[in-house]
C-alpha positions as CSV (number, residue, x, y, z in Angstrom):
1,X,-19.6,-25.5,45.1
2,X,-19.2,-28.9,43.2
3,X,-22.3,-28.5,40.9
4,X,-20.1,-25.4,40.3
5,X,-17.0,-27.2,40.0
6,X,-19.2,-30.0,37.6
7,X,-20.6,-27.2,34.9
8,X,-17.5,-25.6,34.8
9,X,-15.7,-28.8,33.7
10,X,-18.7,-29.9,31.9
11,X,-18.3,-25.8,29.6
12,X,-14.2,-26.4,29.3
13,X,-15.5,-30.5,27.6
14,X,-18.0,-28.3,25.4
15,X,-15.3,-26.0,24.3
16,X,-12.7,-28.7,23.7
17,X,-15.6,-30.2,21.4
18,X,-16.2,-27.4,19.7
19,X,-11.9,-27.1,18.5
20,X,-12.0,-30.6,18.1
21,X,-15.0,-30.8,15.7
22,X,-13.6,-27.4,13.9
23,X,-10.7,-29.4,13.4
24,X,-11.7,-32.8,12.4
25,X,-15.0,-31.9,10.6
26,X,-15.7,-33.4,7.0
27,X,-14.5,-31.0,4.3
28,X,-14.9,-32.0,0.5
29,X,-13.5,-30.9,-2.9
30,X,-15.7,-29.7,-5.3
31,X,-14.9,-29.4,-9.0
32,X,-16.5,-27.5,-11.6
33,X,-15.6,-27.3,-15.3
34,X,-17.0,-24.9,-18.2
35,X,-15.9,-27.4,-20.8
36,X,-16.8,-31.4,-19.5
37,X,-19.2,-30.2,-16.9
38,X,-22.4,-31.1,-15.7
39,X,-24.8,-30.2,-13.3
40,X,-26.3,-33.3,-12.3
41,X,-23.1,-34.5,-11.6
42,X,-21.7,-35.1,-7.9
43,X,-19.4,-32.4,-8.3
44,X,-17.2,-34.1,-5.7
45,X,-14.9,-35.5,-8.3
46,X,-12.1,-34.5,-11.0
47,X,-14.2,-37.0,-13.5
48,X,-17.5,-35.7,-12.1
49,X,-17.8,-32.0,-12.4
50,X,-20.2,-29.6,-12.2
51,X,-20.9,-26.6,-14.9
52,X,-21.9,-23.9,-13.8
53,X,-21.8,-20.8,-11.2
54,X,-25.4,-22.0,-10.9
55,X,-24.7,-24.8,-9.2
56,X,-22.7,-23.2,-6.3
57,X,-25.5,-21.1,-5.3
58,X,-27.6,-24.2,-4.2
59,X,-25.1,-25.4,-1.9
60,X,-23.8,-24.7,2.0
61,X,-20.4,-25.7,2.3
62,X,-18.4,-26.0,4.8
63,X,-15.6,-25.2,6.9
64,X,-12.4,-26.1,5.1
65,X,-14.4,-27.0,2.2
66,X,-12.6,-26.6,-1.3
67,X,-13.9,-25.0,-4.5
68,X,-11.9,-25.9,-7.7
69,X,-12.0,-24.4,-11.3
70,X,-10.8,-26.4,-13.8
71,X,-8.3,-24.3,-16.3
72,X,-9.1,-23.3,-19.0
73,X,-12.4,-22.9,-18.3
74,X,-14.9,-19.4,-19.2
75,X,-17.4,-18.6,-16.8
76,X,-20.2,-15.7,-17.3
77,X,-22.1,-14.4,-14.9
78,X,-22.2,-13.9,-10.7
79,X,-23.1,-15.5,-7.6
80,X,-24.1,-14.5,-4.1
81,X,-21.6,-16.9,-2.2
82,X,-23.3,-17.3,1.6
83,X,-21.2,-20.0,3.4
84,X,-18.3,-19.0,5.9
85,X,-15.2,-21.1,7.3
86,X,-13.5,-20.6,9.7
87,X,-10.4,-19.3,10.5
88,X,-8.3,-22.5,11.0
89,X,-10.3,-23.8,8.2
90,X,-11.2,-21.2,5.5
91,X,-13.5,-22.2,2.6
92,X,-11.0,-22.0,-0.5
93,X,-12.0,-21.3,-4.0
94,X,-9.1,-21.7,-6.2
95,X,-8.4,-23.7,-9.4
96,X,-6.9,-27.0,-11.0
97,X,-5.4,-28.9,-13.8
98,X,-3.1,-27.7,-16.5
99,X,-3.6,-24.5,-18.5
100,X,-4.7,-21.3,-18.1
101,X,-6.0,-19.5,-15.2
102,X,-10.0,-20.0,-14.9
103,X,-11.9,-16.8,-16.1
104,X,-15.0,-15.1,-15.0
105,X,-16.3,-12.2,-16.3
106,X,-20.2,-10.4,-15.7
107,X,-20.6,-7.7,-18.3
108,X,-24.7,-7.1,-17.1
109,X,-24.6,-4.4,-14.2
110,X,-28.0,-5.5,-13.8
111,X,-27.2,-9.0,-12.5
112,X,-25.3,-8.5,-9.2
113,X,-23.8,-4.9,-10.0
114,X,-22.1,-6.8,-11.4
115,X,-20.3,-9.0,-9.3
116,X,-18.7,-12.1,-10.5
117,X,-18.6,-13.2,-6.9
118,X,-20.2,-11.4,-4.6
119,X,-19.7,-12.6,-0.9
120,X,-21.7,-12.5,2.8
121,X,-19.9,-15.4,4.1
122,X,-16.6,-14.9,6.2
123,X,-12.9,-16.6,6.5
124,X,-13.1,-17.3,2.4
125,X,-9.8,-17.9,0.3
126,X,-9.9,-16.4,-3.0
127,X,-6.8,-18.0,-5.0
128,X,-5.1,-18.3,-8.8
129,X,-8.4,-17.1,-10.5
130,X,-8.7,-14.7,-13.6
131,X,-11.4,-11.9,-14.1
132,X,-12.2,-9.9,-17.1
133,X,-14.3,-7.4,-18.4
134,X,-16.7,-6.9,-15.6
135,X,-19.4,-4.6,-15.8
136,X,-19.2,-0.8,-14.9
137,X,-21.9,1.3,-13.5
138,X,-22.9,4.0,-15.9
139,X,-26.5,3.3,-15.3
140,X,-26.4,3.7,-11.7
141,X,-25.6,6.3,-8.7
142,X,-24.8,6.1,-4.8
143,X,-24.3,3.2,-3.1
144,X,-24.5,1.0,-6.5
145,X,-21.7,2.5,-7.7
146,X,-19.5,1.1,-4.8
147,X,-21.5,-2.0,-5.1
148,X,-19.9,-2.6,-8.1
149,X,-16.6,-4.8,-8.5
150,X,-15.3,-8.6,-10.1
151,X,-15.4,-9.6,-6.1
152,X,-17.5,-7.7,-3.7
153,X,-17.9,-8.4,-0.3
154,X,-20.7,-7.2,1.8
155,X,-20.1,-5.2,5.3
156,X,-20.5,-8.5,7.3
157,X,-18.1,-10.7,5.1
158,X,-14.7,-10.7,7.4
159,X,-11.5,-12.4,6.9
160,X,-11.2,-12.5,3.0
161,X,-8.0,-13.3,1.9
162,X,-7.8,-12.6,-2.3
163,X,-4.5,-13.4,-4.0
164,X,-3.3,-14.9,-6.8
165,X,-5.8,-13.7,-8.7
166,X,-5.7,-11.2,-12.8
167,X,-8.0,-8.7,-12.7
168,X,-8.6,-7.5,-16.5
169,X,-10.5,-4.0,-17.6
170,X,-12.8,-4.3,-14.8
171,X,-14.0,-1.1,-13.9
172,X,-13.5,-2.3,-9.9
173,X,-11.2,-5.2,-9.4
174,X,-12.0,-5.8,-5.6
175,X,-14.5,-3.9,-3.6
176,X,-14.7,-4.7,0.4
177,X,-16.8,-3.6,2.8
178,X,-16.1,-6.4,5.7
179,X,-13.3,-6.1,7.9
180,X,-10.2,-8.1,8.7
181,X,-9.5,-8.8,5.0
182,X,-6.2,-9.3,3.1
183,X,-5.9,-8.5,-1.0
184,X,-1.9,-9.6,-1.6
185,X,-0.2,-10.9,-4.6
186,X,-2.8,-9.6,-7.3
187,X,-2.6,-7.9,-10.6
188,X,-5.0,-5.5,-11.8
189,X,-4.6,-4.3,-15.3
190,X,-5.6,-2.0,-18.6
191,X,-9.6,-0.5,-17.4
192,X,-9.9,2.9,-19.6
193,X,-13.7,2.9,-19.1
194,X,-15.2,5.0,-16.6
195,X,-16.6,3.8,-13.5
196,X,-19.8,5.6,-13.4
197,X,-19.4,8.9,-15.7
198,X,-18.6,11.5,-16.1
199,X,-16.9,11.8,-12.6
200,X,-15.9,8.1,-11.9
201,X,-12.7,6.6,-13.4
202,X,-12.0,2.3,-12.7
203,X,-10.1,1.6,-9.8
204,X,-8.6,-1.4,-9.1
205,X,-9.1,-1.5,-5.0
206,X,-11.7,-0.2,-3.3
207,X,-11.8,-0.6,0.8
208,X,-14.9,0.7,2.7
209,X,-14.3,-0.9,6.0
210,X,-11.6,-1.3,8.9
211,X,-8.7,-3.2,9.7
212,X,-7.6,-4.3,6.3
213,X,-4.4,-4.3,3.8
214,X,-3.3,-4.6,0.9
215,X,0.1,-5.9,-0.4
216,X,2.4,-7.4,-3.0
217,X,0.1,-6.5,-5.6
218,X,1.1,-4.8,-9.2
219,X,-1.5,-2.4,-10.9
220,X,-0.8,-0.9,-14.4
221,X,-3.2,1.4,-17.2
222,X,-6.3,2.3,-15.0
223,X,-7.5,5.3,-16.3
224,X,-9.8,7.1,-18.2
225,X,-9.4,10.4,-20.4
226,X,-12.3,12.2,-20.5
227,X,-15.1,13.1,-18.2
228,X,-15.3,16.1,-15.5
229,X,-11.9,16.2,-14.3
230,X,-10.1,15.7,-17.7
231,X,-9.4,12.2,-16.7
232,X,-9.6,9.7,-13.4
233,X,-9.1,6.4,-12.0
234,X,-6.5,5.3,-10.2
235,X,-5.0,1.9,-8.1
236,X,-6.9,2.2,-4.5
237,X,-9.6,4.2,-2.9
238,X,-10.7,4.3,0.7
239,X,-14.7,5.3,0.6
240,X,-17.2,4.8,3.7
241,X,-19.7,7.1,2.4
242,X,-22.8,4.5,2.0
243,X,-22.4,1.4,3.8
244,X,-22.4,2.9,7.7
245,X,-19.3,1.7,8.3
246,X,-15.6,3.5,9.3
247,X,-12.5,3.4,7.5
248,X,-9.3,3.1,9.7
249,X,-6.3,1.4,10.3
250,X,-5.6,0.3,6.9
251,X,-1.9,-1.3,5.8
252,X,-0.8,-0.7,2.4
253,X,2.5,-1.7,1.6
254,X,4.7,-3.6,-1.1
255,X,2.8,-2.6,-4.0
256,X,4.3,-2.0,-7.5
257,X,1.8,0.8,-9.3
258,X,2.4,1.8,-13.0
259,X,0.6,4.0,-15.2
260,X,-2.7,5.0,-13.5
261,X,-4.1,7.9,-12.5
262,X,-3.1,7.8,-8.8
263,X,-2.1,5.4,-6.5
264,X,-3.9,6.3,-3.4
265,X,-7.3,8.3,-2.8
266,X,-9.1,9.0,0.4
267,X,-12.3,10.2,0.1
268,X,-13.1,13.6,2.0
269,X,-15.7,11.9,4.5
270,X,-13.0,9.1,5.9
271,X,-12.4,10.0,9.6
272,X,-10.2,7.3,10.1
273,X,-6.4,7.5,11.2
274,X,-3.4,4.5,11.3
275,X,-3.8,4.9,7.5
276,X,-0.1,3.2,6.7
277,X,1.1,3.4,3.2
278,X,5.3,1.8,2.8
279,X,7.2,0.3,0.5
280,X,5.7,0.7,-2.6
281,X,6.9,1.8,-5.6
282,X,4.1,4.5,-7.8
283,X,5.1,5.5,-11.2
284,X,1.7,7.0,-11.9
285,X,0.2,10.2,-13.9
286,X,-1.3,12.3,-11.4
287,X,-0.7,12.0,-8.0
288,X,1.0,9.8,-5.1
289,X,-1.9,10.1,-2.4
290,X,-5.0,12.3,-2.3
291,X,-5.7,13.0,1.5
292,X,-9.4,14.2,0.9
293,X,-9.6,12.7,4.3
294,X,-7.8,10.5,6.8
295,X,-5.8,11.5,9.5
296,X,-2.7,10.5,11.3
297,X,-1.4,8.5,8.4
298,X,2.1,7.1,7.8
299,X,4.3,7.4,3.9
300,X,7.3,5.2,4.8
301,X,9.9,4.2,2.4
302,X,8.0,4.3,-0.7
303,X,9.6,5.5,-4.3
304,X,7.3,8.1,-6.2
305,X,8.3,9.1,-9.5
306,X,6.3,11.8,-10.5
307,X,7.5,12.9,-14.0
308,X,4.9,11.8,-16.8
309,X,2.9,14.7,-18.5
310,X,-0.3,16.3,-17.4
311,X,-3.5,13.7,-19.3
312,X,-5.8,16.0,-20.9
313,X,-5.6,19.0,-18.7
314,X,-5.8,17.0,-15.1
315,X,-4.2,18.4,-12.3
316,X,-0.1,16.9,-11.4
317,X,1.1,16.7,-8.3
318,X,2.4,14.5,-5.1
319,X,0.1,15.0,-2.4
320,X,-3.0,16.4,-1.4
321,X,-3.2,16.7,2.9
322,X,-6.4,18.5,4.1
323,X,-5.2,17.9,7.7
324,X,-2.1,17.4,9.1
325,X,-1.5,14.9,11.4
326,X,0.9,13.5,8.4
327,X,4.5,11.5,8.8
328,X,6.3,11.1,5.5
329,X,9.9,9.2,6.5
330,X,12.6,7.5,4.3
331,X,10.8,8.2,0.9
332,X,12.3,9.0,-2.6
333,X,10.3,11.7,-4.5
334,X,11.3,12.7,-8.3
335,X,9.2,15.1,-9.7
336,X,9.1,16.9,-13.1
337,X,6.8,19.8,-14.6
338,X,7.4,22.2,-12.0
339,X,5.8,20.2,-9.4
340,X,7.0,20.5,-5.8
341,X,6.1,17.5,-3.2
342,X,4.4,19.7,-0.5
343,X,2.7,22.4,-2.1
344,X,-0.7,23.3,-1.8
345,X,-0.8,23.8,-5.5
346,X,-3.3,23.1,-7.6
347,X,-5.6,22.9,-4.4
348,X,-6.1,25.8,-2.5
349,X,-7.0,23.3,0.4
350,X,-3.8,22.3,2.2
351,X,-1.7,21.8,5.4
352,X,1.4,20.7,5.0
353,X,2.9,23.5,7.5
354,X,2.3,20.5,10.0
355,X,3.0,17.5,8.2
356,X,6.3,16.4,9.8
357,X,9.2,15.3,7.1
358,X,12.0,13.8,7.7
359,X,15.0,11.6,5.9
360,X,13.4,11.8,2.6
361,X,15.1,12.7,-0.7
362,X,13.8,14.9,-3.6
363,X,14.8,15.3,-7.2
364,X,13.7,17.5,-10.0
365,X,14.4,15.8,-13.2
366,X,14.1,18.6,-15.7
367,X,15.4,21.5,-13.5
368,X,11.9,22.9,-13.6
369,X,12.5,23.9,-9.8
370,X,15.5,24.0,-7.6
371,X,12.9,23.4,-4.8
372,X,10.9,20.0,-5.6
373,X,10.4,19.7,-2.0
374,X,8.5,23.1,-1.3
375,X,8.7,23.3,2.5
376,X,12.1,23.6,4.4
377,X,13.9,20.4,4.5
378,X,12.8,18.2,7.5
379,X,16.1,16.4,9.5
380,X,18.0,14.2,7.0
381,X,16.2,15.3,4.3
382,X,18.1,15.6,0.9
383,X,18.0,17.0,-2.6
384,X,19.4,14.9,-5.1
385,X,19.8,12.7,-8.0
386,X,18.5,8.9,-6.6
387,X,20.8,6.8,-8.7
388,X,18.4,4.9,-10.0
389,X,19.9,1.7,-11.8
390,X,18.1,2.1,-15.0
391,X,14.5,3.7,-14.3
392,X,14.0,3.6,-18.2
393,X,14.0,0.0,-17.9
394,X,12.2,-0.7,-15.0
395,X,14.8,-0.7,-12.0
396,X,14.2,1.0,-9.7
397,X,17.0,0.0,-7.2
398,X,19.8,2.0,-5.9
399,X,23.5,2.4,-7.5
400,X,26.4,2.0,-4.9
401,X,27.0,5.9,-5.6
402,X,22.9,6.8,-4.3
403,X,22.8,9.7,-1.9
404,X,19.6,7.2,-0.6
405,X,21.8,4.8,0.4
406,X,22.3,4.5,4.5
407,X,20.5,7.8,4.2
408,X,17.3,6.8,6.1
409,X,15.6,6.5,9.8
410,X,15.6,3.3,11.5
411,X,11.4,2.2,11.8
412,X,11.4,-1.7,12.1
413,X,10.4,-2.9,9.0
414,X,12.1,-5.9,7.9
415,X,11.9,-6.2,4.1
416,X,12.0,-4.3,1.5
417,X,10.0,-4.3,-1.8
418,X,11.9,-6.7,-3.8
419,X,11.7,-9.0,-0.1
420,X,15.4,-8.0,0.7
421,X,15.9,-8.1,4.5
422,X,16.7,-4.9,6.4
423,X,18.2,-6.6,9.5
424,X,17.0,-5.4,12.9
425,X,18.6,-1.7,14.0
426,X,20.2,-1.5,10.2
427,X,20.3,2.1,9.1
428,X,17.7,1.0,5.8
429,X,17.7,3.1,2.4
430,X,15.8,5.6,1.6
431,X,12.8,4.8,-0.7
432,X,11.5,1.2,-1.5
433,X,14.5,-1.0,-1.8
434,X,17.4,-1.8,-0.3
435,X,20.5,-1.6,-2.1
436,X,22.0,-5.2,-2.4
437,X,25.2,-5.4,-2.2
């Protein structure tokens, strides 16, 4: 019994060691600069910096280790980035000084797919970088087309938080495969290259693993016109066709999406349910969400307006739901063009007999249908103008006089898009903000 009682206490002083040596361990800043740099410098100084990507590849670093760009700088080119943190000290690439964000761009699909950073390490901080004109993957097919993207992160690399960042015609902003990672505050913008023709238009998100989200970012202009489909692209995909791994509970919420394609598509292979999608705002050309796949998915207080014109023959619609384990609550829909929310058309492959509906409001803009809903109202549900402020300015929000207002289910959530609070048991709006009174 006491050399029992001895190696326990001898494990919990091993423990101990290991918290207090993740918390007091060494960690260094590292600067690099495109303009005054050098590699043969230290590196650990503002007055010492390194040059190039190059350079990072040599080195391990650490837990809570920090990785500074000075602005202003142009970097070309990609890196496999190895080392990990941990997760009460992350490794943190970000950027300093005065000026511009640091850009990063690799044009040659040959060198990394790609990647500008391309990542097998876990707990990482990606933060206030800029990315432009990465390369696309017209050359390639398969897997290497979803090995493409600015930041790619292999199926190992957990716990990557990316924010902050500008994301600039690249044909995949950021591509995951790991698990456990967080993409919030970014903006993708203006890709009108394909992907991988002539099927593939850019997206700006693409998720291939579990247990990740997405949120507070803005994507605007991806999309291409041309190829197979008359044109494609869109803000997010879910895809786990190539990398062995399963797509499921996935949070997407408090995004702003303008002008692309689509805002959501789930590829016809994802099995995965707890696919939650609330409190975004999609102003987009030709639909809200694909369900190729997925199951068991929740459309929560999100604002769709679907009124801009068909691109080059392309199909217009809301939704696409090949099953139907579906809950749409609390949304605003405004549709134009004859197109009705659920409606199998122009799909022949549909279910939205099950897909339960409730407290949401639909409006037809151009009187094109009395009937932009196209199943029997659910509870609560409404047709009706919205009130928008002034959508032809960009607001979105509700006038006091909005049939939306009070109008919704109570479901928990406690801010709205713009970050208003919805206070605990408060009958919220309908769609994705709260009217402020």
């Amino acid at each position: 019994m006491r050399n029992l009682i001895l190696f326990s206490i001898a494990i919990q002083f091993l423990f101990l060691g290991c918290i207090d040596a993740d918390r007091n361990s060494k960690t260094e800043r590292y600067y690099i600069n495109s303009q005054t740099g050098n590699d043969t410098n230290k590196g650990t100084s503002v007055n010492s910096p390194w040059k190039s990507l190059e350079k990072l590849e040599e080195m391990n670093f650490q837990r809570g280790d920090r990785i500074l760009f000075a602005k202003n700088s142009v970097f070309q080119g990609g890196m496999l980035f190895q080392s990990s943190g941990s997760t009460e000290n992350p490794i943190v690439i970000s950027s300093y000084g005065e000026g511009s964000l640091p850009t990063f761009s690799n044009p040659d699909q040959n060198e990394m797919n790609g990647n500008v950073f391309q990542i097998s390490g876990s707990h990482i901080v990606i933060d206030g970088l800029s990315f432009s004109k990465c390369a696309d993957a017209n050359s390639k097919n398969g897997k290497s087309v979803l090995e493409a993207g600015a930041i790619f992160t292999q199926t190992k690399a957990d716990d990557i938080t990316i924010k902050n960042c500008t994301f600039t015609d690249c044909p995949i902003g950021v591509n995951i495969t790991g698990q456990h990672s967080l993409i919030t505050g970014n903006t993708f913008k203006d890709c009108n290259r394909f992907l991988a023709a002539p099927n593939w238009g850019p997206l700006g998100i693409v998720i291939g693993n579990a247990y990740n989200e997405i949120s507070y970012n803005t994507c605007s202009n991806y999309v291409n016109v041309g190829g197979a489909y008359g044109a494609d692209g869109g803000f997010i995909e879910l895809d786990d066709r190539y990398f062995g791994t399963k797509v499921h509970d996935i949070k997407i919420h408090h995004n702003k999406s303008f002008d692309n394609m689509g805002f959501l598509e789930i590829e016809t292979q994802v099995e995965g349910d707890n696919i939650d999608v609330y409190y975004n705002l999609s102003d987009d050309y030709q639909q809200f969400i694909f369900y190729w796949g997925g199951d068991n998915s929740r459309i929560e207080n999100n604002t769709v307006i679907r009124t801009k014109p068909s691109l080059n023959g392309a199909v217009n619609t809301v939704f696409t739901m090949r099953n139907g384990n579906f809950t749409l609550r609390n949304n605003i829909f405004v549709v134009a063009n004859g197109v009705q929310v659920l409606a199998t058309a122009p799909y022949d492959a549909g279910n939205y007999d099950q897909v339960i509906h409730e407290h949401n409001l639909y409006y037809c803009t151009d009187g094109s249908t009395d009937d932009p809903c196209g199943k029997p109202l659910g509870s609560g549900g409404i047709i009706a103008n919205p009130q928008f402020v002034e959508i032809d300015c960009g607001d979105y929000t509700l006038s006091s006089n909005s049939a939306a207002i009070n109008s919704g289910m109570v479901l928990g959530y406690g801010l709205d898009l713009d970050n208003v609070p919805i206070e605990k048991n408060q009958i919220p709006d309908m769609g994705a903000y709260e009217r402020k009174e």
